[in-house]
C-alpha positions in Angstrom: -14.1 115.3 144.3 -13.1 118.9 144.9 -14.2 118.7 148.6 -12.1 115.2 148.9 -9.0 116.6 147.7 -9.6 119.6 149.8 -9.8 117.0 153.2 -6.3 115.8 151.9 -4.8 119.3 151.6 -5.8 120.6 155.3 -5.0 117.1 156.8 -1.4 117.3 154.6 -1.6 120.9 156.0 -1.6 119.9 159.5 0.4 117.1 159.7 3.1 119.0 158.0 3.0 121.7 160.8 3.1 119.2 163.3 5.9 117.6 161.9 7.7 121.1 161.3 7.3 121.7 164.9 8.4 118.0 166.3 11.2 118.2 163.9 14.4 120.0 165.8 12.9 117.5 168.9 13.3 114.6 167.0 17.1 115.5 165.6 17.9 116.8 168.9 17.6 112.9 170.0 19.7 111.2 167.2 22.2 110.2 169.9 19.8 109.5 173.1 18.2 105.9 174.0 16.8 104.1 171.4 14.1 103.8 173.5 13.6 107.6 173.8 13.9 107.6 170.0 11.2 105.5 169.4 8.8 107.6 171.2 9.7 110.2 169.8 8.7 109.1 167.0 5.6 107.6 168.0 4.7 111.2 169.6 5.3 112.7 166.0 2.9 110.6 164.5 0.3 111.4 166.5 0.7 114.5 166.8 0.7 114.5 163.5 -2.6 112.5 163.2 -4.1 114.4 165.6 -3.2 118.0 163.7 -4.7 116.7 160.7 -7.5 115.4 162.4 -8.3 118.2 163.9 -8.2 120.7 160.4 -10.0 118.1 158.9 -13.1 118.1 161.3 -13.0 122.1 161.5 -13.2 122.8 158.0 -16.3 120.6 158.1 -18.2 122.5 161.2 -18.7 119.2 162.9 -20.9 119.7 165.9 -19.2 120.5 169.4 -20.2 117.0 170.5 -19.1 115.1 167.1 -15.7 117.0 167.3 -15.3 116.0 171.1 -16.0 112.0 169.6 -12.9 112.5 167.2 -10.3 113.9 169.4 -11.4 111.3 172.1 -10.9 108.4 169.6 -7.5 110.2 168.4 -6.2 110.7 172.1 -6.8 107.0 172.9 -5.1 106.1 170.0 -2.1 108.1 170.2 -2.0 107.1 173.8 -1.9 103.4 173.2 0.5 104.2 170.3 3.2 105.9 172.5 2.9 103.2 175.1 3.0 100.4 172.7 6.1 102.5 171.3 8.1 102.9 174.6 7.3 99.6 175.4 8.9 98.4 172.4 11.5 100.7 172.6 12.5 99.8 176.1 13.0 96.1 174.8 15.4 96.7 172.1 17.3 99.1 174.6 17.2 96.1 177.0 18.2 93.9 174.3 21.2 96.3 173.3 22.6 96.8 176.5 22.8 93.3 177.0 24.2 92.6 173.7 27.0 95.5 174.9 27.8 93.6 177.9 28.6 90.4 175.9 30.6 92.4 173.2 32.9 93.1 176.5 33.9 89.4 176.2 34.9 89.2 172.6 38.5 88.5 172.6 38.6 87.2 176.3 39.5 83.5 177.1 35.9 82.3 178.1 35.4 83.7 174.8 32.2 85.6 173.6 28.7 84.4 174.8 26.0 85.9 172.8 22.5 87.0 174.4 19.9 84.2 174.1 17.1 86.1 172.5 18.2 89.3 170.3 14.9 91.5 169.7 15.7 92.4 166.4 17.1 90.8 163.4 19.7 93.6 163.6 20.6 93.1 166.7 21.1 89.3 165.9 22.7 89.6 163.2 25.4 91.9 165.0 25.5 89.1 167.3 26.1 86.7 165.2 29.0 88.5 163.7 30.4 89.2 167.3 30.4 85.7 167.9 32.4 84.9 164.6 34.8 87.5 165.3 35.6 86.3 169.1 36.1 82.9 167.8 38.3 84.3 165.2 40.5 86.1 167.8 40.6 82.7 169.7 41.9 81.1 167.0 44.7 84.1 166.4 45.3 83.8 170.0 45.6 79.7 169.7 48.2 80.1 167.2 49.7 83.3 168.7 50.5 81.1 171.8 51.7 77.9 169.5 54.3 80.5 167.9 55.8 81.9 170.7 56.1 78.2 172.2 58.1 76.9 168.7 59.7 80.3 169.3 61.2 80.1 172.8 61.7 76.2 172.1 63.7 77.2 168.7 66.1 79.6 170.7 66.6 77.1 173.2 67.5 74.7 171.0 69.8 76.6 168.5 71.6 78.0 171.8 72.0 74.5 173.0 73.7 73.5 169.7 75.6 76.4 168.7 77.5 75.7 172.4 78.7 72.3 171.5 80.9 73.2 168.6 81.7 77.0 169.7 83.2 74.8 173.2 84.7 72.6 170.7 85.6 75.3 168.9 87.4 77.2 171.9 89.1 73.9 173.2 91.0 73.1 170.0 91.7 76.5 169.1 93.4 76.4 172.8 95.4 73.9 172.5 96.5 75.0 169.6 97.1 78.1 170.5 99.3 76.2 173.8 101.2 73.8 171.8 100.0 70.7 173.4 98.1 69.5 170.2 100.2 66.7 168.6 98.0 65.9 165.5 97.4 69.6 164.3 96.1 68.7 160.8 93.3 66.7 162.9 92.8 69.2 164.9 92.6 71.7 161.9 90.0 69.2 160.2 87.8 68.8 163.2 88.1 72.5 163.2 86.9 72.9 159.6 83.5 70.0 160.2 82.8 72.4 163.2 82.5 75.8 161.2 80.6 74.1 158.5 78.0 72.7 160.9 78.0 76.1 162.1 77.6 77.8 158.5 74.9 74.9 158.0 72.7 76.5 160.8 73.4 80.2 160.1 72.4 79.0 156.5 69.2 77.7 157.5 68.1 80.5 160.2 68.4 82.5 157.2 66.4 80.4 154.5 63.8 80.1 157.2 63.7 83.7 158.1 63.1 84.5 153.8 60.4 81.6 154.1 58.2 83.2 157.4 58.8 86.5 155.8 57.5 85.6 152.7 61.1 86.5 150.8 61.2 83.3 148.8 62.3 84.3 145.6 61.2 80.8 143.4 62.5 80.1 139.8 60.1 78.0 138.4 60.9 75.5 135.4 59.3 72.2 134.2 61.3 69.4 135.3 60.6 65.6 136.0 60.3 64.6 139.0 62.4 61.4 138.2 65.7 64.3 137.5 64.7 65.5 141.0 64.7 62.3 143.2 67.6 61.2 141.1 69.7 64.0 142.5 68.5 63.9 145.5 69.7 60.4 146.1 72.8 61.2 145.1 73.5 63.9 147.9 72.3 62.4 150.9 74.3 58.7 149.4 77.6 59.0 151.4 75.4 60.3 154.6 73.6 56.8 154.0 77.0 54.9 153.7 78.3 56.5 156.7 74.7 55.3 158.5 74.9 52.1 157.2 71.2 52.9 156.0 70.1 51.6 152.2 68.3 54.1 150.1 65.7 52.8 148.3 63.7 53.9 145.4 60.1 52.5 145.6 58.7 53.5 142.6 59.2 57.1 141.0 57.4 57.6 138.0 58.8 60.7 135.7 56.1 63.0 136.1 56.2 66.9 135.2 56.0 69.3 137.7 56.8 73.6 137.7 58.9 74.0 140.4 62.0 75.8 141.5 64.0 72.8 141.3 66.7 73.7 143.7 64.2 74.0 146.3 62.3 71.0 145.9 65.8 69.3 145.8 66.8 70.7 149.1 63.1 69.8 150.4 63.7 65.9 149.2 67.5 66.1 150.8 66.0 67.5 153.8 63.9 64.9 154.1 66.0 62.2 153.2 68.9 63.6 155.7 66.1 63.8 158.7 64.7 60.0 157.5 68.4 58.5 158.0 69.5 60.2 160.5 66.2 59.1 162.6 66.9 55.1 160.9 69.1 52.9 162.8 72.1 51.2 161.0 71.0 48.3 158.3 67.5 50.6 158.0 66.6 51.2 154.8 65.2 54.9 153.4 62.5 54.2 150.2 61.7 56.7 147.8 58.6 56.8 146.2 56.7 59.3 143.2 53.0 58.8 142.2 50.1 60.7 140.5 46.8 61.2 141.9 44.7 62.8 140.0 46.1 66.5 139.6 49.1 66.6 142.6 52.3 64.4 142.3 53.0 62.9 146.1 56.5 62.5 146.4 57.1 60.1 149.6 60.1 59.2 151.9 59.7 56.6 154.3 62.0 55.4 157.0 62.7 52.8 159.8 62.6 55.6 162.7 60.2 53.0 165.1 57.4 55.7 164.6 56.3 59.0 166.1 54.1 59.4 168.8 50.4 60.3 167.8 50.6 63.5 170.0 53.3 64.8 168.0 52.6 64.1 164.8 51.0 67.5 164.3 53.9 69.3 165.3 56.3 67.5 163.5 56.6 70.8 160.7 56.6 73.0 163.6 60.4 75.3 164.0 62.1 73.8 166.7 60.7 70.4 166.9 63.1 67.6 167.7 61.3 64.8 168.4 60.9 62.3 171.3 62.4 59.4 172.0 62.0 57.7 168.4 63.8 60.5 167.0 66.0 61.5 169.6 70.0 63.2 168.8 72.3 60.3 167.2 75.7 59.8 168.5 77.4 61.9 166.3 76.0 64.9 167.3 74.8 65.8 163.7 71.2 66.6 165.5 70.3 69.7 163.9 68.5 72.7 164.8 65.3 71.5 164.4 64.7 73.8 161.2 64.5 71.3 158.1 61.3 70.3 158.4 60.0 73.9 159.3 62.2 74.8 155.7 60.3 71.9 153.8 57.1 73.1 155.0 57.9 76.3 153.8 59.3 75.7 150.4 56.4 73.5 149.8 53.6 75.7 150.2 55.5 78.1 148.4 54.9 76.3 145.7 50.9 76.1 146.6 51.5 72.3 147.7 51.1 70.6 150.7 53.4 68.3 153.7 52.0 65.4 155.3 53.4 62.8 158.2 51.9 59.9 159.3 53.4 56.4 160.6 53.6 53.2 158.5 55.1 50.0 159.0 58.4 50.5 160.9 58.6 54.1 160.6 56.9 57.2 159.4 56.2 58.2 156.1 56.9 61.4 154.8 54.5 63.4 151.5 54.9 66.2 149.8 52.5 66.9 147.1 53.0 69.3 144.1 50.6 70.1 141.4 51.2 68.5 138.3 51.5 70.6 135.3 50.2 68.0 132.4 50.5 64.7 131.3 53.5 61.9 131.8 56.2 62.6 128.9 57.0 59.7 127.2 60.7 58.4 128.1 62.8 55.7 128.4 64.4 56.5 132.1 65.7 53.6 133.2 64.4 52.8 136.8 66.0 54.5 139.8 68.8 52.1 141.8 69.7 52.5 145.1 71.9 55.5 146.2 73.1 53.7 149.3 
C-alpha cells in the first residue's frame, strides 16, 4: 500500500511540474484561436502524462529497454492526442468563423441565414438565438416601415384638411374685412363651424399624441354598459337626423364593466360618427352589447357597402381614410383620419381589444372589454332608436 501511494505522489509530483511549467503558455492563449487553445491544452496533458510517467518508471529502476517501451507508448499517445485535438479544434474554429460570417446578416433584409451544421451545441445554440433575434429585428423593421407610412400619410392628410377651412377661413374673413359680404351673421356662423372643425382636429392630434405616448390618464368606475350606449346614442342622434341614417339598438344587454367611462363614450361616439358618416341616407346604424364568456363585445354595424379585404387590417391604422366605400361625404365633415387610431388606443388602454370585419351590407365594428362580474339585476327598459 505504502509503495502504491508513493506511485501516486511522484506521478502527482510530475504532472504538477509540468502543469506549473505549461501554465503561463496556456493563459498567454486565452484570447488566440480556439483551435490553438485546444492544443494547448491537449499538449498540457501530455506533457503532463508523460512527466508522471516518467517519475513513476524511475523511482521503479525499470530496465533501460522497459523504460524505452513506456515513453514510446506515451509519445504515440500524446501524438495522436494533439492531432486528434487540433483536428477538433480546427473544426470548431471552422464552424465559428462561419457562424461570424452569418452573424454579419442579422438585421439585414435577406435576413439571417444560420450555418447548416454548428459543431457544438454551443455554437448552435448561439445560432439559434441569432436567428431569433434577426427575425425579431425584421419584424421591428416591418413595423418601423408601416409607421413611418401611417406617418407621412397622416401629415398628408391633416395638411390637406386643415387647407380647406383655413382657405375658407381667409376668404370670409376677406370679405369681411372688404365689405362685400351681405349676410355677415352667415358669414360669422360659417366662420364659427370652421374654427370648431379646426379645434375638433387640434383636439384629437392631441388625445392621439397622450395615447402613442402612453399619457392616458384613465378614471376607472363600474358602470353599465347599457348607461354607456344610451349616451352615446344620444350624441351622435342629430348627426343621424342630419344623414338621414336610423340608429338602431340591436340588443344591449346591461352588463358591468370598469372603465373610464368618458373614454369608452367617446370610443362608441367615434364609432358611431365614422359608421354614419360612411352609411348613405335611409341607412340604418345598429347597436349591439353581448357577453361572451369573460369580455363584453360592444358592436356597431353600418350600411357602408363594405371594406375591401386588403384594407381591413389597416383600418385602426393613423391616417387611414378608406377607399372608395368610405370615401369623403359631401359635406366635407371627412375627418383626419384619427378616430379610429383614438378608439384603438383607448381600447387597449383598458386591456381590451378592436376588431373590423364585413357583414351584410356593411362592416361591423367590436370592441371588447373585460367584464368585471355578473349582470346586475334591473329593470332598464330596452334601448329605442336615437335617430
Amino acid at each position: 500500500m505504502t509503495n502504491f501511494l508513493v506511485i501516486v505522489a511522484l506521478a502527482a509530483l510530475g504532472a504538477a511540474l509540468a502543469g506549473l511549467l505549461a501554465a503561463p503558455a496556456v493563459r498567454a492563449l486565452r484570447r488566440r484561436s480556439v483551435a490553438l487553445s485546444l492544443f494547448a491544452v491537449a499538449a498540457l496533458a501530455v506533457a503532463a502524462m508523460a512527466a508522471g510517467t516518467v517519475a513513476v518508471a524511475q523511482a521503479m529502476f525499470l530496465s533501460r529497454h522497459d523504460l524505452g517501451v513506456v515513453m514510446a507508448v506515451v509519445a504515440v499517445s500524446g501524438v495522436v492526442s494533439l492531432a486528434a485535438a487540433l483536428l477538433f479544434g480546427r473544426r470548431i474554429a471552422a464552424g465559428s468563423r462561419e457562424l461570424a460570417r452569418s452573424a454579419r446578416t442579422v438585421g439585414s433584409e435577406g435576413g439571417f441565414v444560420a450555418p447548416a451544421e454548428p459543431p457544438t451545441a454551443e455554437l448552435a445554440a448561439l445560432s439559434r438565438a441569432l436567428e431569433e433575434t434577426s427575425a425579431r429585428l425584421a419584424e421591428a423593421r416591418e413595423r418601423e416601415r408601416a409607421l413611418d407610412t401611417s406617418r407621412r400619410e397622416l401629415i398628408a392628410g391633416i395638411s390637406h384638411d386643415l387647407r380647406t377651412p383655413l382657405a375658407g377661413l381667409r376668404a370670409m374673413a376677406e370679405a369681411l374685412e372688404d365689405g362685400v359680404a351681405e349676410d355677415t351673421a352667415r358669414y360669422h356662423a360659417r366662420m364659427r363651424v370652421e374654427v370648431d372643425r379646426l379645434a375638433a382636429m387640434v383636439d384629437d392630434l392631441f388625445e392621439l399624441a397622450r395615447i402613442q405616448a402612453g399619457a392616458l390618464a384613465l378614471t376607472l368606475s363600474r358602470v353599465s354598459v347599457y348607461d354607456l350606449v344610451d349616451e352615446a346614442l344620444a350624441g351622435a342622434g342629430p348627426l343621424a337626423r342630419a344623414s338621414g341614417v336610423r340608429l338602431v339598438a340591436g340588443g344591449v344587454v346591461p352588463l358591468p364593466v370598469q372603465v373610464d367611462a368618458q373614454q369608452i363614450t367617446r370610443v362608441l361616439g367615434n364609432l358611431l360618427v365614422n359608421a354614419i358618416r360612411a352609411t348613405p341616407a335611409d341607412g340604418t346604424v345598429a347597436v349591439s352589447a353581448r357577453q361572451e364568456q369573460d369580455r363584453v363585445v360592444l358592436a356597431v354595424e353600418d350600411g357602408c357597402g363594405g371594406i375591401p379585404p386588403e384594407d381591413l387590417g389597416r383600418v385602426f391604422d393613423t391616417g387611414w381614410r378608406g377607399g372608395a366605400a368610405r370615401t369623403p361625404r359631401a359635406d366635407g365633415e371627412s375627418g383626419a383620419g384619427l378616430g379610429l387610431a383614438i378608439v384603438r388606443g383607448i381600447v387597449e388602454a383598458h386591456e381590451g381589444r378592436t376588431t373590423v370585419r364585413n357583414a351584410g351590407a356593411g362592416c361591423r365594428f367590436e370592441v371588447e372589454l373585460p367584464t368585471v362580474g355578473p349582470p346586475p339585476a334591473t329593470d332598464a327598459p330596452a334601448l329605442q332608436p336615437a335617430g
